[in-house]
N, C-alpha and C positions, 0 to 999 in steps of 0.2 A: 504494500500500500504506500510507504513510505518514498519508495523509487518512482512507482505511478505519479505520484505528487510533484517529484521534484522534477519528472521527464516534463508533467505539465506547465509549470514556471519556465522550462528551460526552453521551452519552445513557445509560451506567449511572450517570450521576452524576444524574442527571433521575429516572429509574425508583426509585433510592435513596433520593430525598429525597420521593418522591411518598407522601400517605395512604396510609394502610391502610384497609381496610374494614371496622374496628373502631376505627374514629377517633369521638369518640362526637358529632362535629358528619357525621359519613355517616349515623350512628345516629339523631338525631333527624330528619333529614334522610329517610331509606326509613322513617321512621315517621308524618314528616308525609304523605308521597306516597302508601303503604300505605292512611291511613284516608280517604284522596281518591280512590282509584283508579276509584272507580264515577263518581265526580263529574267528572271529566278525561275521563270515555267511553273509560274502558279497563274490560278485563274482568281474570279474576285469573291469566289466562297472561302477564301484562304485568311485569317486573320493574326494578329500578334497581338500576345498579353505581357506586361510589364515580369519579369520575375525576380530580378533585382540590378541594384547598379552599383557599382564598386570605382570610387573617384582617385585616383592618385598624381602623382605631380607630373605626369604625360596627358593628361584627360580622364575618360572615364569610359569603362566599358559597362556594355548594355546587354541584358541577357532578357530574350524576349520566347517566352513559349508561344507555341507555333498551334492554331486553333484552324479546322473542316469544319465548315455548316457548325461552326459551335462546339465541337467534339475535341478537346486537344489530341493530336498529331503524338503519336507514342515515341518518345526520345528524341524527339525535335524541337530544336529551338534556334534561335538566331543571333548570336553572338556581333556587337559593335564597336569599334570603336572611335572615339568621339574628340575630336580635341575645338577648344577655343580657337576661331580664327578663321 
């Protein structure tokens, strides 16, 4: 019980600290992917979800899950990277 508890802290505090999907580097981010989506050999059933962004002193990379008609895409996702400028 005691583990249960603490696995549950250890992952609201992860879930807590994680982007939002109005983070405006997910923003340019589904906007870079969006006007590529035909060039990638996707059609426009194809979407991206934020799943986290990780900042460091080169820019920041963008890790976006990969969604079908709604259904996320099994071990796909889209990795970015993003710098100032």
């Amino acid at each position: 019980m005691r583990t249960t508890l603490l696995h549950l802290l250890a992952a609201s505090a992860v879930f807590a600290a994680a982007p939002r999907a109005g983070h405006p580097l997910a923003q340019a981010a589904r906007g870079h992917l969006s006007a590529r989506v035909f060039e990638l050999g996707l059609d426009a059933n194809h979407e991206f979800a934020l799943k986290n962004v990780h900042e460091d002193e080169e820019g920041a990379h963008v890790r976006m899950n990969q969604f079908y008609r709604g259904v996320r895409v099994f071990e796909s996702e889209a990795i970015m990277h993003l710098r100032e400028g």
